[in-house]
PARO-561970 format. One record per residue: x, y, z of N, C-alpha, C in turn; residue in one letter; residue number from 0. Coordinates in steps of 0.001 Angstrom, whole numbers, padded with zeros to 6 digits, always signed. Layout:
{node {X Y Z} {X Y Z} {X Y Z} 'A' NUM}
...
END
This chain:
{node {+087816 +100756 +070438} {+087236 +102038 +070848} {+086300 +101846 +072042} 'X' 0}
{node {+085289 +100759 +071712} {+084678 +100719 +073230} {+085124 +100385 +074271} 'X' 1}
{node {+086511 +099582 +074080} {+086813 +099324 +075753} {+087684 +100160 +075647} 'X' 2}
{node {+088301 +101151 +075355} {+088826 +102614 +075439} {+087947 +103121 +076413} 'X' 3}
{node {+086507 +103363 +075759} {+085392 +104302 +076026} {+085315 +103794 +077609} 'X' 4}
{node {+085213 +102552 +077813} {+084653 +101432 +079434} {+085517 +102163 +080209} 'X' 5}
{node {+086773 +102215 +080024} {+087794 +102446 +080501} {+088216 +103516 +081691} 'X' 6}
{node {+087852 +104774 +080523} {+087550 +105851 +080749} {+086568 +106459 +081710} 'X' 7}
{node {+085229 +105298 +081481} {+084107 +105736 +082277} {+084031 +105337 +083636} 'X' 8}
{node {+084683 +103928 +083320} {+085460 +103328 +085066} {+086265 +104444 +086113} 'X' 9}
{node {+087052 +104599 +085066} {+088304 +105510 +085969} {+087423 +106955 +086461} 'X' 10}
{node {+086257 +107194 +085322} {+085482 +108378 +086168} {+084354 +107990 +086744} 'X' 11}
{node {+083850 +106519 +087632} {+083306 +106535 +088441} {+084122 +106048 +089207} 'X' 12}
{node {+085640 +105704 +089466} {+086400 +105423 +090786} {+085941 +106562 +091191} 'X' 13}
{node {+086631 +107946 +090489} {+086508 +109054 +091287} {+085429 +109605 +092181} 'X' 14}
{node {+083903 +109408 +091051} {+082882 +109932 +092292} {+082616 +108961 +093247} 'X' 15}
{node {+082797 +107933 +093311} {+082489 +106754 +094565} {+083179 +106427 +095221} 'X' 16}
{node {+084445 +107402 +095298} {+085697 +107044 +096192} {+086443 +107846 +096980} 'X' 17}
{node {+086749 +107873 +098128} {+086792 +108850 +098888} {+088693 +108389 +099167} 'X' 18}
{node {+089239 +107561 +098711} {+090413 +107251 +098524} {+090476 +105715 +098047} 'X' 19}
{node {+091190 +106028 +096868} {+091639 +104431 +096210} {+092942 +104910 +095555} 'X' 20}
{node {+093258 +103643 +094657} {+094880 +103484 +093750} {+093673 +102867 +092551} 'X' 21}
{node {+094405 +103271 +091722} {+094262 +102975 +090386} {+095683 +102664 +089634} 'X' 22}
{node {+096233 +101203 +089697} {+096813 +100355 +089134} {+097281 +100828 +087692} 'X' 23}
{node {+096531 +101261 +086430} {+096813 +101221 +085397} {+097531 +100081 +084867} 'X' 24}
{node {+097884 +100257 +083119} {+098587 +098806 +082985} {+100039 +099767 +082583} 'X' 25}
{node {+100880 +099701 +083271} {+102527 +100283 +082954} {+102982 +099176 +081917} 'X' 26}
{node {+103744 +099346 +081146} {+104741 +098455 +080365} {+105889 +098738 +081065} 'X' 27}
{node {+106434 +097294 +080948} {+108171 +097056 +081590} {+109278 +097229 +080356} 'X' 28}
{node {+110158 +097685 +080839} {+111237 +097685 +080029} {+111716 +096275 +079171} 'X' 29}
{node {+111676 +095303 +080337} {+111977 +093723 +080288} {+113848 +093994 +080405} 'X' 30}
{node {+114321 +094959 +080712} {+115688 +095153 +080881} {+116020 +094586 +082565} 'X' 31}
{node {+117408 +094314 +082740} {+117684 +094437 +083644} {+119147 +094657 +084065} 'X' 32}
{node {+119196 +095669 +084755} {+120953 +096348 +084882} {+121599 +095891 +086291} 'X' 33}
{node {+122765 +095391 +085970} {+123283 +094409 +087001} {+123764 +094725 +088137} 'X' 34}
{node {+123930 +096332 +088092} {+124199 +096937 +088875} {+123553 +097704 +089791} 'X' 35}
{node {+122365 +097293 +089735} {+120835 +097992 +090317} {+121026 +097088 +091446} 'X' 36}
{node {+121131 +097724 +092564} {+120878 +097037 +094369} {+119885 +097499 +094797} 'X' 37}
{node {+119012 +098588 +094955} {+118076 +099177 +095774} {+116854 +098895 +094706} 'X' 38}
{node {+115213 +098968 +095290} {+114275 +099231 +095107} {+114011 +100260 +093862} 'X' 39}
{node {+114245 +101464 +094645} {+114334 +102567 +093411} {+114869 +102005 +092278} 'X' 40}
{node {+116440 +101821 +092420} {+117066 +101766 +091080} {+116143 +100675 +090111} 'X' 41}
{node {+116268 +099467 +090708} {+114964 +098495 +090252} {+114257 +099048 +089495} 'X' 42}
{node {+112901 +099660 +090162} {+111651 +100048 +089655} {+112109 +101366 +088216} 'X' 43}
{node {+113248 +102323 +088417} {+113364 +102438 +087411} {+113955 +102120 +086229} 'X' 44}
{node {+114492 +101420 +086524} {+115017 +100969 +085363} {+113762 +099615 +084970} 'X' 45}
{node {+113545 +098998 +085497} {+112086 +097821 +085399} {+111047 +098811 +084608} 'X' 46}
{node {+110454 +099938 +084602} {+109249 +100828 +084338} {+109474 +101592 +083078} 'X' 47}
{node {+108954 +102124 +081965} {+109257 +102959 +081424} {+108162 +103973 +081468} 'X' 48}
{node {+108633 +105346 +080933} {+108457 +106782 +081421} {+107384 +106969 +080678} 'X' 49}
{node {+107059 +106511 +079435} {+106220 +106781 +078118} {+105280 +105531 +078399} 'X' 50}
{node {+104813 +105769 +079439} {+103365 +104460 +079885} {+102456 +105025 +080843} 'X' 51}
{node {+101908 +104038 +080927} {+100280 +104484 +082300} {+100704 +104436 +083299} 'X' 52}
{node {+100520 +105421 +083951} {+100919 +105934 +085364} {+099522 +105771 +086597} 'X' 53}
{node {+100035 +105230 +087400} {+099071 +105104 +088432} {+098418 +106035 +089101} 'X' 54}
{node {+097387 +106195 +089518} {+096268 +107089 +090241} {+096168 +107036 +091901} 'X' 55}
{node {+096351 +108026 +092467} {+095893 +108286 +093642} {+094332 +109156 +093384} 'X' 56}
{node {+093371 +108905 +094049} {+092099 +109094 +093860} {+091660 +109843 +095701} 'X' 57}
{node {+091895 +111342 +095453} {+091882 +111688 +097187} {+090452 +112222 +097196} 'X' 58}
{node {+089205 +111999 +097810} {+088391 +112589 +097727} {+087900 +113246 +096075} 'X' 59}
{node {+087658 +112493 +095441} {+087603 +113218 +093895} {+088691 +113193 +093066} 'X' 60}
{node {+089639 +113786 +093565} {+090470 +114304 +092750} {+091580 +113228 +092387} 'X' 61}
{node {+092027 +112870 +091161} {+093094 +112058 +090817} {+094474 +112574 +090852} 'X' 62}
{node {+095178 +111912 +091215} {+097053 +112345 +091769} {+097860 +111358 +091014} 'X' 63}
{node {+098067 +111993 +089386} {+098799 +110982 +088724} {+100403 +110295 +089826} 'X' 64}
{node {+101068 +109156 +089624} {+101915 +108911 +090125} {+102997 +107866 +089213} 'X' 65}
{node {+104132 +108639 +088075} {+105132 +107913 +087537} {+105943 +106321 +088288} 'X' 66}
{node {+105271 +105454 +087505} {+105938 +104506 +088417} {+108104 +104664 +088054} 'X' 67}
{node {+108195 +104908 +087334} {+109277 +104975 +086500} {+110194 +105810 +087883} 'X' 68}
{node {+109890 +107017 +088277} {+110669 +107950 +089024} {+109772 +108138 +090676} 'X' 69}
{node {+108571 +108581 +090124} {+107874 +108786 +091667} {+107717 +108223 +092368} 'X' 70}
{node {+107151 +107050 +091856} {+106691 +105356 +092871} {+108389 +105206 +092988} 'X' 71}
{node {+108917 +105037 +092234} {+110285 +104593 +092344} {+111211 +105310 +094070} 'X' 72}
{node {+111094 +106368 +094097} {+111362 +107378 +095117} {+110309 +107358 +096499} 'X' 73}
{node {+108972 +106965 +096906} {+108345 +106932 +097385} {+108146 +105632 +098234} 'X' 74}
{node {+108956 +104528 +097338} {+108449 +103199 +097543} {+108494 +103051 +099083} 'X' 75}
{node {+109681 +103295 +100014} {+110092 +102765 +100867} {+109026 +103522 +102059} 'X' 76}
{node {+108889 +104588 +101343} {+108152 +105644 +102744} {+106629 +104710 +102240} 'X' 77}
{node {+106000 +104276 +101576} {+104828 +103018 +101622} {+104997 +102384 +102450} 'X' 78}
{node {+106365 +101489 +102238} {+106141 +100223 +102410} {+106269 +100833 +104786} 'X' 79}
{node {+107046 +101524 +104590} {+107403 +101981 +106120} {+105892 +102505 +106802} 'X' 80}
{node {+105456 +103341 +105901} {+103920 +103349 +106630} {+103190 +102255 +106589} 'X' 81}
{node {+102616 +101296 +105790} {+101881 +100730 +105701} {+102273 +099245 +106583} 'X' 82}
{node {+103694 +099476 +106931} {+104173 +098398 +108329} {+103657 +099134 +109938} 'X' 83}
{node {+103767 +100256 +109540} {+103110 +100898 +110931} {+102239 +100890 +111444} 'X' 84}
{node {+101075 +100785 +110094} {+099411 +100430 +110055} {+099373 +099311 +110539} 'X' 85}
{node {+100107 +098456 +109853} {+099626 +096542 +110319} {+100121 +096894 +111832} 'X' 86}
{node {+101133 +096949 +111882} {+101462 +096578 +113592} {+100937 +097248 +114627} 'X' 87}
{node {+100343 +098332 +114710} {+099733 +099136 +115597} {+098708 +099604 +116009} 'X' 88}
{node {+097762 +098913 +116436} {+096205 +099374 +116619} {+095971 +100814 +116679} 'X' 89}
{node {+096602 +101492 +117538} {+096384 +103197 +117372} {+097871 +103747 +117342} 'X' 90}
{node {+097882 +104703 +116891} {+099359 +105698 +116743} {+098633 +106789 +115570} 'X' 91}
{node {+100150 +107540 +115447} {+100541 +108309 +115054} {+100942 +108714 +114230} 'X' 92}
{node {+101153 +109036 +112942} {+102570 +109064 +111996} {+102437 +110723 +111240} 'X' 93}
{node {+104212 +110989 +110811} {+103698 +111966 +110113} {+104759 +111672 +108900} 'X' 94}
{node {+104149 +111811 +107565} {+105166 +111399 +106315} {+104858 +112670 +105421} 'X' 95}
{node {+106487 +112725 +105337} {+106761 +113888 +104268} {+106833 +113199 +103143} 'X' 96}
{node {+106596 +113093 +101896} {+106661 +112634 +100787} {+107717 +113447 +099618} 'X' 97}
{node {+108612 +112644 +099099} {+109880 +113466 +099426} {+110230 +113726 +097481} 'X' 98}
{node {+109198 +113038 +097158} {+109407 +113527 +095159} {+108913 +114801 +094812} 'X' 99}
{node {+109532 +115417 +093911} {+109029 +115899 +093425} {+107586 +116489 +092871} 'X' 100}
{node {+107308 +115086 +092243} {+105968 +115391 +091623} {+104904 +114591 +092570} 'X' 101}
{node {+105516 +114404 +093975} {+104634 +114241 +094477} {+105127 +114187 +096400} 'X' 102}
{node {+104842 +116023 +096061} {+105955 +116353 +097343} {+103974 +116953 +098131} 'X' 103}
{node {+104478 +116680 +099787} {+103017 +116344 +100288} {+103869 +116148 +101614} 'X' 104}
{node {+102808 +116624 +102932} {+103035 +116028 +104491} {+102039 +115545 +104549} 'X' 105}
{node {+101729 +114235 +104855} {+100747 +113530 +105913} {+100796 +113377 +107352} 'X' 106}
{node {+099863 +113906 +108048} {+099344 +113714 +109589} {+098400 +112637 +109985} 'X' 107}
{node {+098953 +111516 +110230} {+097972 +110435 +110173} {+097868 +109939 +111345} 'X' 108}
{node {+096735 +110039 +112094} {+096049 +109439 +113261} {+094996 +108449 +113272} 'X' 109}
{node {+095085 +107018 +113702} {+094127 +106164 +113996} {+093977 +105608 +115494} 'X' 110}
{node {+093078 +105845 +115592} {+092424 +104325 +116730} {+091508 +102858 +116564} 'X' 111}
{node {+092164 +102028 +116373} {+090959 +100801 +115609} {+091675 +100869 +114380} 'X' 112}
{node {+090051 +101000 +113449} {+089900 +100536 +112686} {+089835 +102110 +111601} 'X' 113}
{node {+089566 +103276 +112854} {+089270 +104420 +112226} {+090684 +105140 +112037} 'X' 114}
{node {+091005 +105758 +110610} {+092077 +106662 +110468} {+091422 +107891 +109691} 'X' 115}
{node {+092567 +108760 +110017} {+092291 +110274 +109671} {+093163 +110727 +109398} 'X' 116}
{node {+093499 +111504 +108452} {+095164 +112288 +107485} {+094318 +113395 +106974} 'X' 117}
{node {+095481 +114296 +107548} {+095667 +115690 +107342} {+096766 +116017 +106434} 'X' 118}
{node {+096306 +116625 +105175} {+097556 +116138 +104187} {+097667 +118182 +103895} 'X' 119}
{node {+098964 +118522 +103723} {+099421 +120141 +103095} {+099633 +119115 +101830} 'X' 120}
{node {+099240 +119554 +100965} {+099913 +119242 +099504} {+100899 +120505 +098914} 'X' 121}
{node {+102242 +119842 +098634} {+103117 +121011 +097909} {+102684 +121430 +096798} 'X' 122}
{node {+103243 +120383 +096139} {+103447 +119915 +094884} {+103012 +118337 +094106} 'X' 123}
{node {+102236 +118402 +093012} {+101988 +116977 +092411} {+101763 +117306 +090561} 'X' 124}
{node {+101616 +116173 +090032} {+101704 +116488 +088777} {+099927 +116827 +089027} 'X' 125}
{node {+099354 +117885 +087379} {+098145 +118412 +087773} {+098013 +119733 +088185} 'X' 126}
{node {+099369 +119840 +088678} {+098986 +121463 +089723} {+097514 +121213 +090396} 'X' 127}
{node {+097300 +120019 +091144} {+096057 +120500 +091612} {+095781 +120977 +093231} 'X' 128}
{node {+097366 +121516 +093758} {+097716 +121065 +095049} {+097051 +122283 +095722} 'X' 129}
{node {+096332 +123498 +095467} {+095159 +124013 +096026} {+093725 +123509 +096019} 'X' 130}
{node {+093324 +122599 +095411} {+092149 +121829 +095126} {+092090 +120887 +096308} 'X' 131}
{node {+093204 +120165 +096640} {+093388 +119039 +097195} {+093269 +120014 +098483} 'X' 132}
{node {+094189 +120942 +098958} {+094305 +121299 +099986} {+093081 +122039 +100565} 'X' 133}
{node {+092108 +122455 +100050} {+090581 +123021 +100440} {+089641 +121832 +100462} 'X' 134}
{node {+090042 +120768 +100596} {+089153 +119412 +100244} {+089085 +118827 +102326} 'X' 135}
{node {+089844 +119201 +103478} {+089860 +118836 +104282} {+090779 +117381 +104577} 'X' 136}
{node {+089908 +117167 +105986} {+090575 +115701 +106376} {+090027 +114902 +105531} 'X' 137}
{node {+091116 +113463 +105599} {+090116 +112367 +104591} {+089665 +111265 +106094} 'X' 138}
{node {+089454 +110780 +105814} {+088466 +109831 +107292} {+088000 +108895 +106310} 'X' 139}
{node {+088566 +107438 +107227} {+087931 +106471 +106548} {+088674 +104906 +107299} 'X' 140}
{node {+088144 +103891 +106944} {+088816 +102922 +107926} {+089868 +102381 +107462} 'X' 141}
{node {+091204 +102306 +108456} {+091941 +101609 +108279} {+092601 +100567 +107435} 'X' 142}
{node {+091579 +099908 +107232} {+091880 +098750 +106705} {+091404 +098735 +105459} 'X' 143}
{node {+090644 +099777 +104715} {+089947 +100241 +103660} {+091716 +101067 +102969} 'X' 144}
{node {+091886 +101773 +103860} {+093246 +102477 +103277} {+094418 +101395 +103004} 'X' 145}
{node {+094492 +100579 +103817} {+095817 +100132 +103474} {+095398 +098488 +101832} 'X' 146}
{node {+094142 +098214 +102136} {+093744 +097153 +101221} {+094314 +097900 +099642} 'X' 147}
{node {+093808 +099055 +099407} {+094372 +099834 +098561} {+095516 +099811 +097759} 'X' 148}
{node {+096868 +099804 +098137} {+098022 +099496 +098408} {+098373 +098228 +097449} 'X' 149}
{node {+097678 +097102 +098076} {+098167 +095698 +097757} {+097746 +095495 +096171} 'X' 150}
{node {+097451 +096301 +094953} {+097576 +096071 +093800} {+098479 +096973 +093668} 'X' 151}
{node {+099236 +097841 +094093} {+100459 +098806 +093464} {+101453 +098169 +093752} 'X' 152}
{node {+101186 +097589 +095148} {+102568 +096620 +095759} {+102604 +095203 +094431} 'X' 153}
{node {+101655 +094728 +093966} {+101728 +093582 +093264} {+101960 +094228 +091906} 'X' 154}
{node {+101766 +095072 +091790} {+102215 +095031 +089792} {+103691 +095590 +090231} 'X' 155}
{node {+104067 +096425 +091219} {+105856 +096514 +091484} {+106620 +095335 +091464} 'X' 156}
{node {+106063 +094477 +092744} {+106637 +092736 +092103} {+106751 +092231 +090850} 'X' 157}
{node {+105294 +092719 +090212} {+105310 +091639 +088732} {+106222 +091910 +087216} 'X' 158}
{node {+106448 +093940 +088207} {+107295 +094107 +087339} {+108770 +093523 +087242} 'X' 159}
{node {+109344 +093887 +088309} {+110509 +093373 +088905} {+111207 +092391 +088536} 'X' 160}
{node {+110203 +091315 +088876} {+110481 +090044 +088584} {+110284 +089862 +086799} 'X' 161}
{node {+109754 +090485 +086354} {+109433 +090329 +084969} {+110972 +090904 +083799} 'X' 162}
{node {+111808 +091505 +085034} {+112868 +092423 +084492} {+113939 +091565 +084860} 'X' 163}
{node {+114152 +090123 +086062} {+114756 +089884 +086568} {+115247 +089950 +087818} 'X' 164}
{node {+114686 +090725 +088798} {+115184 +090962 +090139} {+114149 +090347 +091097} 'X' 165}
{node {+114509 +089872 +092068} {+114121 +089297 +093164} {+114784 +089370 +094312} 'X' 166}
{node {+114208 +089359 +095210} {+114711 +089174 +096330} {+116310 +088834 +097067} 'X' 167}
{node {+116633 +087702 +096224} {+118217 +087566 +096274} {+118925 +088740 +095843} 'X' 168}
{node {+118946 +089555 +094739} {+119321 +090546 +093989} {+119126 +091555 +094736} 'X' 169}
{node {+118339 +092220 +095221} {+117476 +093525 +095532} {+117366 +093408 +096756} 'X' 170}
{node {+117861 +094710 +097371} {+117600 +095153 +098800} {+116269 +095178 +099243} 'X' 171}
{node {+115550 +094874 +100448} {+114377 +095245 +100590} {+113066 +095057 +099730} 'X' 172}
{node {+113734 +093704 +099232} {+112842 +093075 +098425} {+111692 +091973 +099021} 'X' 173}
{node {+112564 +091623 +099345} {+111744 +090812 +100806} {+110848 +091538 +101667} 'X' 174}
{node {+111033 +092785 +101950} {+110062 +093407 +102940} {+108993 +093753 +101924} 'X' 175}
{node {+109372 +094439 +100598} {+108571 +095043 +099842} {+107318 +093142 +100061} 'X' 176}
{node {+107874 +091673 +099438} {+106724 +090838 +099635} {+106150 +090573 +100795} 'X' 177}
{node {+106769 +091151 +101744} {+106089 +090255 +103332} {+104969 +091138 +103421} 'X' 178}
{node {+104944 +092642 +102948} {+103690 +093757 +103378} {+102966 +093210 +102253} 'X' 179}
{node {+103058 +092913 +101352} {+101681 +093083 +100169} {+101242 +091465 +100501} 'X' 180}
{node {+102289 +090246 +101231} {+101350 +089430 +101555} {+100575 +089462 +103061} 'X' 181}
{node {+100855 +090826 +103748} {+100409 +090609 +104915} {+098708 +091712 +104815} 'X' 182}
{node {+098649 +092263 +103495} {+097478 +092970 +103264} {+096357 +092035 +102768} 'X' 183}
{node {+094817 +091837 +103045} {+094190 +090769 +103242} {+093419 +091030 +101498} 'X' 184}
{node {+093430 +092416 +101548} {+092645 +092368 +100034} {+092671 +094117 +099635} 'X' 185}
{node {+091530 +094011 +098757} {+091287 +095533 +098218} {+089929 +095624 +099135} 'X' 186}
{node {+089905 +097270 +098952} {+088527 +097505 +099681} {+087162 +097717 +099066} 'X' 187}
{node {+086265 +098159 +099778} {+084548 +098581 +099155} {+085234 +099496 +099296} 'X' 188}
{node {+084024 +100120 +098189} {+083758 +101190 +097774} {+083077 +101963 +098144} 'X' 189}
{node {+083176 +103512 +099191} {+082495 +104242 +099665} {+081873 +105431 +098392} 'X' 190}
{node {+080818 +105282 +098687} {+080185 +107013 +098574} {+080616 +108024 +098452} 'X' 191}
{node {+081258 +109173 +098283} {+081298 +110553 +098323} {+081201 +111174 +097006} 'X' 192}
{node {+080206 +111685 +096803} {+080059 +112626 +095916} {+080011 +114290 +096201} 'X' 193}
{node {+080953 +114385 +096778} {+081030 +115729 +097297} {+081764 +117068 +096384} 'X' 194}
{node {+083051 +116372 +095805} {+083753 +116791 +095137} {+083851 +115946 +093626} 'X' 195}
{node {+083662 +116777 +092615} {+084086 +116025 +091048} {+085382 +115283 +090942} 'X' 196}
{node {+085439 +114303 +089773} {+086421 +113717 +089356} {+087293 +115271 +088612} 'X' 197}
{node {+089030 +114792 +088800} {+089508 +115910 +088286} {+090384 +115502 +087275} 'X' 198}
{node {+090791 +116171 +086211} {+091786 +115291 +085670} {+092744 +116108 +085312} 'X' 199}
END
């Protein structure tokens, strides 16, 4: 019960001290593996099951559950494609439609340096919280704070993977999925904002 209770109280101070993070959770794996799975997606779902802890997007306050089973599963590649754009490019541009369901969203993302800025319409996400999110503004914050983020969702996708049987030889774009999470240097600090409540 008390590290239930810890748990709980963690995940509600990510929210007020974080102006964007991932929250990992612990997913259980199937431990299956279907021989006929070539892509990423197919992988991760069949590797994930549906009836487990689902990972957190944390936007300014508000938490953005994310199914590793189907959503992460569907999303993976538009990550791994942004977060190659970040490493290689000191300033640019990008704009990503996010193409699931339960976590359908445009990002407008502009950096120079070290500084980035995303302008996000939210459609749709699990929560219904996609008017909350969308009166919340730009998010602003550095670069390298956003993408450090990343490199524990990218590592429990590996640990699943591999825990199911697939690697790199097996799996398309398996290799790219390890070259980005080893080319991310760490996780980030923790900013300030208490502007907006934790939501759940």
């Amino acid at each position: 019960m008390a590290i239930l209770l810890s748990k709980y109280i963690y995940i509600y101070l990510l929210g007020i001290i974080m102006k964007f993070g991932i929250q990992v959770s612990n997913p259980k794996f199937s431990g299956l593996k279907d021989p006929e799975d070539k892509t990423l997606d197919e992988c991760i779902e069949t590797s994930f099951l549906f009836n487990t802890e689902t990972a957190f997007i944390v936007w300014l306050g508000v938490f953005i559950p994310l199914h590793y089973k189907y959503t992460i599963s569907t999303i993976l590649l538009d990550i791994l494609m942004m977060l190659q754009v970040l490493l290689d490019k000191q300033d640019g541009d990008l704009d990503i439609t996010w193409p699931s369901n339960d976590f359908n969203a445009q990002w407008n993302m502009s950096w120079q340096g070290n500084s980035l800025t995303i302008n996000a319409q939210w459609v749709s996400v699990i929560g219904k919280t996609e008017n909350l999110l969308n009166n919340l503004g730009a998010l602003k914050l550095s670069k390298s704070e956003f993408i450090g983020e990343w490199k524990p969702l990218l590592e429990m996708i590996i640990v699943g993977l591999n825990k199911c049987g697939y690697n790199e030889s097996n799996v398309r774009n398996f290799k790219k999925l390890k070259e980005i999470h080893s080319r991310i240097e760490g996780t980030t600090n923790r900013i300030m904002d208490v502007r907006v409540p934790p939501h759940y």
